[in-house]
N, C-alpha and C positions, 0 to 999 in steps of 0.2 A: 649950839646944842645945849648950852646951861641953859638957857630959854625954856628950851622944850621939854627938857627935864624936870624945872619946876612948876610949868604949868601941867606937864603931863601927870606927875606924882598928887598937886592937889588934888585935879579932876579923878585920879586915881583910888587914892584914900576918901572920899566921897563914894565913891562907890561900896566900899566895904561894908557901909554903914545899909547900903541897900541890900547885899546879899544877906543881911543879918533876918530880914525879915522870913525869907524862906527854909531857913535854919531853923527857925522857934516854930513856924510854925508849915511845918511842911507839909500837911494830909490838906490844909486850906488850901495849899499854894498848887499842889499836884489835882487835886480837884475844881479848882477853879480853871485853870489850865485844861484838863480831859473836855470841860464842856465847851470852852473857847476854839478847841479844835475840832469837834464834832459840826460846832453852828459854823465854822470857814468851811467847811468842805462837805456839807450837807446836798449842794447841789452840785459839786461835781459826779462825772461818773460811776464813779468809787461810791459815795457817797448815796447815792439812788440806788445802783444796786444791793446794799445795807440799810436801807430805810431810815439812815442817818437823822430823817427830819423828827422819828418817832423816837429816837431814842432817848429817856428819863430818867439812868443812871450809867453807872459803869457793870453793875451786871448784866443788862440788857445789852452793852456794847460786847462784855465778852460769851452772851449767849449767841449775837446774832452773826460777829466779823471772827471769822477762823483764824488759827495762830497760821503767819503767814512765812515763807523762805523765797530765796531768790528768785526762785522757778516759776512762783504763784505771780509774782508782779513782772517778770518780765514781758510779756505780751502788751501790760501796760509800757515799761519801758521803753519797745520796741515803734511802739504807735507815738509816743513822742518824740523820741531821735526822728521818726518821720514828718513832724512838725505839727502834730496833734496838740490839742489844749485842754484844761479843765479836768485830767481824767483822774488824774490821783491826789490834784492841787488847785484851789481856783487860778494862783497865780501862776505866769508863765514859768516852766521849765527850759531854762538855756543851757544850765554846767551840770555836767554829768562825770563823776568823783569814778576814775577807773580802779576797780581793784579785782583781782586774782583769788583774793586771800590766800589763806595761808595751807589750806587742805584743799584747794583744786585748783587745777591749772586755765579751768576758764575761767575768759573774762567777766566781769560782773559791771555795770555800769548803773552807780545808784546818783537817785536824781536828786540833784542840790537845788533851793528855790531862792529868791530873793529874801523871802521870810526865814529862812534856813541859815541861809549866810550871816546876817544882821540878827537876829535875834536867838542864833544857839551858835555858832561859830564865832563871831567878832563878839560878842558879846562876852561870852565864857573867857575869848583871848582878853580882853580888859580886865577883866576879875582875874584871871590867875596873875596878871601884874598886880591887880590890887592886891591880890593875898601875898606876893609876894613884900611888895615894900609894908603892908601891917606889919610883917615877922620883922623887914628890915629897914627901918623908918628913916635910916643914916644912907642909903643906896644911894649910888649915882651913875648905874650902869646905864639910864635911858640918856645921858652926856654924850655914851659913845654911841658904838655900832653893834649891831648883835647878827652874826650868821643866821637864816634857816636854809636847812638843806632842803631844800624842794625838790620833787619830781618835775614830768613836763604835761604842756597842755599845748592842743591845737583847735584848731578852729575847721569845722568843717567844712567840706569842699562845695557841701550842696544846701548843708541849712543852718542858720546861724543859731548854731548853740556850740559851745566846747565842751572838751572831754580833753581831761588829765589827771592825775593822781592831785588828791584832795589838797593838801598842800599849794600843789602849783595854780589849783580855781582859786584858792584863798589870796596869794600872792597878786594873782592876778587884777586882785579886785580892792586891794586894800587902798585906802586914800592915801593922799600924798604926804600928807604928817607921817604916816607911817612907814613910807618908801625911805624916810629921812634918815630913821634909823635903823636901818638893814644894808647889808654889803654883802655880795657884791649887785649892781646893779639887774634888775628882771632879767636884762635877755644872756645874765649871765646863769641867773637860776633856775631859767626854765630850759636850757640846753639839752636836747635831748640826748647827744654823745655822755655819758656819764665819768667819761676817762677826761675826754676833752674840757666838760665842766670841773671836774676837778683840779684840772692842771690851772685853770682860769681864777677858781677860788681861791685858790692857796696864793697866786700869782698879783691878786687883785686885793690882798687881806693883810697880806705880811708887814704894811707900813702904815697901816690901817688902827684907831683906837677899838678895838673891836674888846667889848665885853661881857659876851655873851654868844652861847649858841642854843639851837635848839633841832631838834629831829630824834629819828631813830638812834640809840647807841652805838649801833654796829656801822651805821654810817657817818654817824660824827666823829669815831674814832678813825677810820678811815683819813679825813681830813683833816683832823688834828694831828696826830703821826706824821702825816705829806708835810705839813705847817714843816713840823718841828728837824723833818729832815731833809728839806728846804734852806731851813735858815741854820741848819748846824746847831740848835742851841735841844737842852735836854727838858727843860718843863715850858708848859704854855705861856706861865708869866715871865720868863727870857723872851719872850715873842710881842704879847701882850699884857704887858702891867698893870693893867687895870682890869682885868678879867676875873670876873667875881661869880656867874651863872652857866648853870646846865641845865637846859630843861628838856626833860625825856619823855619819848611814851612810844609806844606802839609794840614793846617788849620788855620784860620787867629790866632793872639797870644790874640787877644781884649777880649774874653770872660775867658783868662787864666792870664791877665797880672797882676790881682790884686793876686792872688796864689802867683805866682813869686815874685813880689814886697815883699809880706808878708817876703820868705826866702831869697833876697838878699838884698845889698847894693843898694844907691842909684846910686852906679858909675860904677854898671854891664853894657855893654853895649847888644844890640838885635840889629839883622842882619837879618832878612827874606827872603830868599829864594825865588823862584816858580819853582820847578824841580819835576818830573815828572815821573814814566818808558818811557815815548814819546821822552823825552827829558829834556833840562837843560832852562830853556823858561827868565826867569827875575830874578835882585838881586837888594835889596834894596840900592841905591845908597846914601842915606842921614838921617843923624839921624832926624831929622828936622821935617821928612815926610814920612809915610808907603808908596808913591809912588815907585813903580820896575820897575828897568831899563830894556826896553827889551833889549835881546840879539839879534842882528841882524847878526853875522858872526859868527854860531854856526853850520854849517849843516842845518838851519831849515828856511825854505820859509813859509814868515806866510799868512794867507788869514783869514779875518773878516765878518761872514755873523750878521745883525742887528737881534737882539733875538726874533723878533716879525714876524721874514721872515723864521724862521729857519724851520718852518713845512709846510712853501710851497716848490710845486714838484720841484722845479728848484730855489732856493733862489740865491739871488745873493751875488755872494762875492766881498770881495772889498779888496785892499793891503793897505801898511798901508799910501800910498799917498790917499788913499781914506776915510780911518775913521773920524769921529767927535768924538771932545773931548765931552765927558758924555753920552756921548750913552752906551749902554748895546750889547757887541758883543759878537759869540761865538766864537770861536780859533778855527781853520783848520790848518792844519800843512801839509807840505811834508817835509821828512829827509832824511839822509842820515841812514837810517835805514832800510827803505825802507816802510815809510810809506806815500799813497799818496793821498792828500786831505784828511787830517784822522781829522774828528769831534772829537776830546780829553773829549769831556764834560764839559770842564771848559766854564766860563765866564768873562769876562776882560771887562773893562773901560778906556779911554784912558783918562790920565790928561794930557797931555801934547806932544808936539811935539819937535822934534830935541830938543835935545834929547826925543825917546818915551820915553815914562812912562806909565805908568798904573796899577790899581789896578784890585785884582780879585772880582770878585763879586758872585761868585757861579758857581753852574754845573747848565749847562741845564734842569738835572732830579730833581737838586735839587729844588726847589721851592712851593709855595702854591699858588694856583689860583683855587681857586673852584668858587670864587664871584668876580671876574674881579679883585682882588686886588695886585696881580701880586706881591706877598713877595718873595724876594730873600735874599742869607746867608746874603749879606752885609749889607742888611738890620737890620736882625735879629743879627748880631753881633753887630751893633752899637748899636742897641735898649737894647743888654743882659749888653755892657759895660757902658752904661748908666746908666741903673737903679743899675748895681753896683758900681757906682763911688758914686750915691747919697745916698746909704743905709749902706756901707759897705760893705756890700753883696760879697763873693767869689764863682764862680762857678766854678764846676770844668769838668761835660757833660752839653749838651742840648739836645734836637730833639722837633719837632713842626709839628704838622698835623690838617688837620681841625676835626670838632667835629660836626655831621650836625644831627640834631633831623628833620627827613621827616616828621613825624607827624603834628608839628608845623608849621614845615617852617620855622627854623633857626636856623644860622652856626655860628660858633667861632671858634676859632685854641686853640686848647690844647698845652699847653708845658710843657715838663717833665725834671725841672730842678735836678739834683742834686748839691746840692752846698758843697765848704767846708766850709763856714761860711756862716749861713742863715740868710736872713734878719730880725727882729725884725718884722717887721709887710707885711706879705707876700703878701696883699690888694694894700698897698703904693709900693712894689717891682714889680705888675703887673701893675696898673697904670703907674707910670713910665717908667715900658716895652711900654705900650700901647700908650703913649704920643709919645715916640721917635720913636716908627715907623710910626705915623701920621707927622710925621716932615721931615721925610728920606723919604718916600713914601706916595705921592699926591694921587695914586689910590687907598689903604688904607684906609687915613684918608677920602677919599670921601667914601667907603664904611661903615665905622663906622658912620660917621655921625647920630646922633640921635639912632644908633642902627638899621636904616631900613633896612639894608645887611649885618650886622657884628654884631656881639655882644661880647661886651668886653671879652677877651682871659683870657681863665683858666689855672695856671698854677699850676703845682703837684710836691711836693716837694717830690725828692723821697730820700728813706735811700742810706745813703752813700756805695759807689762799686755795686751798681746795674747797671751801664752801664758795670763795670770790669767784672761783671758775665755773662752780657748778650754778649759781644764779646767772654768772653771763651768758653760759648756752643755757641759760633757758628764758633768755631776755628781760633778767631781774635786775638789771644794774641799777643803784640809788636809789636815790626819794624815800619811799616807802614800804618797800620791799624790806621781808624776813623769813628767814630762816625757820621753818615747822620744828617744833619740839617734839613733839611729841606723836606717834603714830602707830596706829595699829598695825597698817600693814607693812611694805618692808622696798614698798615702791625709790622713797628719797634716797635708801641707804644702796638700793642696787643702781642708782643713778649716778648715785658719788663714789662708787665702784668703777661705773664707769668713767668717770672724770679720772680716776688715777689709772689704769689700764692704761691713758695715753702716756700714762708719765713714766710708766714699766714697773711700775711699783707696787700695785695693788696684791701681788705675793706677800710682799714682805708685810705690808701693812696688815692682812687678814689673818696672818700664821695662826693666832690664836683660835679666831671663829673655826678654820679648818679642823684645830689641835680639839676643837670640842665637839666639833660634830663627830669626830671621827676616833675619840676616846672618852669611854667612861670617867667622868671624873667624879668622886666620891666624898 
């Protein structure tokens, strides 16, 4: 393993030196890129129907191909899981990346291509090792082993292509240097029992140099907990000693970092991500600052429409010589996947230029705005790590919707915290909440004001693993599954209503909601 560490780390810091080119000079690198993807997929069918072969800039690409959603390319989709060719990619389409998302409960099956895999996936993953050992030149966690928690993937009954959660096509496909350092073995990772895989992990790790993990938060802490009460010992490094890396994404780590903190050293380090089934989009380039470096030379042409444009007929998009730093944008993508002008859902923030940076700030669906007050995750993450930094307080789910009594004529956002350490006085934990999102967001604090549009937010402590039960009946266990933050309507909340009704307790838990529909409070 010292072997593979040393020759992995040179070949690794060699690469750094390449990502430096699309840093300096990114509108070259994004542009060169736009027209290398128009001339591959000129004579697919996608491409014929857009007149691909005539196209002579990027404003002709976004006068002539419409901003697209799931809905627009499924028909494509559905003609390749039936073993169609060329329609949205010259190359073949095999793996098909499942995802849900996070605001609907259909499935969505986005197409992953050969070109996709190796050239914005594996590629991205080697560079955020690279950025990794730049920051930490002394490293030697590629010695050990490093967990990913993966979802699962099968193979079809009638046509050979797979379909799994992104994660588990990645797994599936990585070479054998790489299988070298990961544990536990594939057919432990791609288990589709998620209980069963667990028990396997934790069973198969314990005696293990393992120094590293990476996945979703809410699912690595899952795992490392099981570790630690397993082995009877109270931090990760009683476990594993040489355990130096967290690498997250798929939900910000701020409403989890105090969990973590609890079971690690102070000298763990965190790495975040923004990868995707779409693609491998930004990686945290500095311990310093949750700011992520976009990836500009991955297969992926990016385009920014402003969040407040996104629901007119024609919004305009803009490249990223056009964005303003602090603005709220949402991410349009064309890949070498063959996705074109594809609205992703996300939402991003630029801090910075040459190099970009930027943070995410939510999905499109996700947010609360019933009273102009325009709450988004990044909001409600700052405001959940706040009031746990000042109380103690560890959470471990969230979600938030509004709470609207028509009778009266007034609204509040409910939030249904579960924590692992609960605050002492849960009054002063929703203030707090409530302060920091008047601080973080001006339309907000103007709707609170006095109470004339807002009224201060309920939140409902619920019993511990009622989010774990509300994903299991709803067939979310692992991988890459997460928990909706944020929503307009009020669908998740009466769901996990009903996940506690089984348990007899959803009285006690709601007293308050009841206490405020059913009295003025002033």
């Amino acid at each position: 393993m010292a072997l593979i560490n040393s020759l992995t780390s040179w070949f690794l810091k060699k690469r750094y030196h390449q990502m430096e080119l699309f840093m300096r000079f990114p509108h070259d690198v994004q542009n060169e890129l736009f027209f290398n993807l128009i001339s591959e997929a000129e004579d697919t069918e996608w491409g014929i129907n857009y007149r691909y072969s005539d196209i002579k800039n990027i404003d002709d690409f976004q006068q002539r191909v419409p901003i697209s959603r799931y809905e627009d390319i499924e028909p494509y989709v559905s003609r390749l899981l039936n073993g169609e060719h060329n329609l949205l990619w010259p190359t073949e389409t095999r793996w098909f990346a499942k995802s849900s998302g996070t605001t609907n409960a259909k499935s969505k099956f986005i197409p992953v291509t050969i070109d996709s895999l190796n050239d914005c996936h594996y590629k991205a993953g080697k560079d955020l090792l690279a950025l990794y050992l730049h920051k930490n030149p002394d490293s030697e966690f590629l010695s050990g082993k490093t967990i990913g928690v993966a979802g699962s993937s099968k193979l079809s009954d009638t046509n050979d292509y797979f379909i799994g959660d992104l994660s588990a096509i990645l797994m599936s496909n990585l070479p054998l240097w790489a299988h070298i350092t990961k544990s536990p073995n594939l057919s432990i990772a791609l288990m589709e029992d998620w209980s069963k895989k667990l028990e396997l992990i934790v069973e198969n790790t314990l005696n293990v140099d393992i120094r590293a993990i990476s996945g979703v938060p809410s699912w690595m802490l899952v795992i490392l907990e099981k570790v630690l009460e397993v082995s009877g010992k109270n931090k990760i490094r009683d476990v594993w000693p040489n355990f130096e890396l967290v690498m997250h994404g798929g939900v910000s780590l701020a409403p989890y970092i105090k969990h973590f903190e609890k079971i690690m050293d102070n000298n763990v380090n965190y790495q975040e991500v923004y990868n995707a089934s779409e693609g491998f989009f930004a990686i945290q380039d500095s311990s310093d600052s949750d700011e992520l470096l976009l990836l500009l030379d991955y297969g992926i042409f990016y385009e920014f429409i402003a969040l407040e444009d996104l629901e007119k007929s024609n919004p305009q998009a803009l490249t990223i010589e056009q964005v303003e730093l602090g603005k709220n944008y949402a991410m349009v993508i064309s890949t070498n996947a063959g996705l074109w002008r594809y609205l992703i859902g996300d939402t991003v923030i630029f801090t910075s230029k040459i190099p970009y940076r930027i943070r995410i700030s939510g999905r499109t669906k996700s947010y609360i705005n019933v009273a102009g007050e325009e709450l988004i995750v990044d909001n409600a993450d700052f405001a959940i790590n706040h009031a746990c930094q000042n109380t103690g307080a560890i959470v471990n789910e969230y979600t938030a919707a509004p709470l609207i009594d028509n009778v009266n004529k007034r609204i509040t956002h409910q939030w249904l915290i579960e924590f692992e350490k609960e605050p002492s006085d849960l009054l002063f934990f929703t203030e707090l909440l409530d302060n920091a999102l008047k601080t973080k967001n001006s339309d907000y604090e103007a709707k609170r004001f006095q109470n004339m549009v807002l009224e201060k937010p309920i939140v409902v402590n619920l019993p511990v693993n009622t989010f774990y039960k509300w994903l299991s009946k709803n067939g979310r266990l692992g991988g890459q599954y997460k928990v909706p933050r944020l929503s307009n309507k009020r669908n998740i909340i009466e769901e996990l209503k009903e996940v506690l009704v089984v348990e007899n307790n959803v009285g006690n838990v709601f007293e308050i909601e009841d206490y405020w529909l059913n009295n003025m409070i002033k």
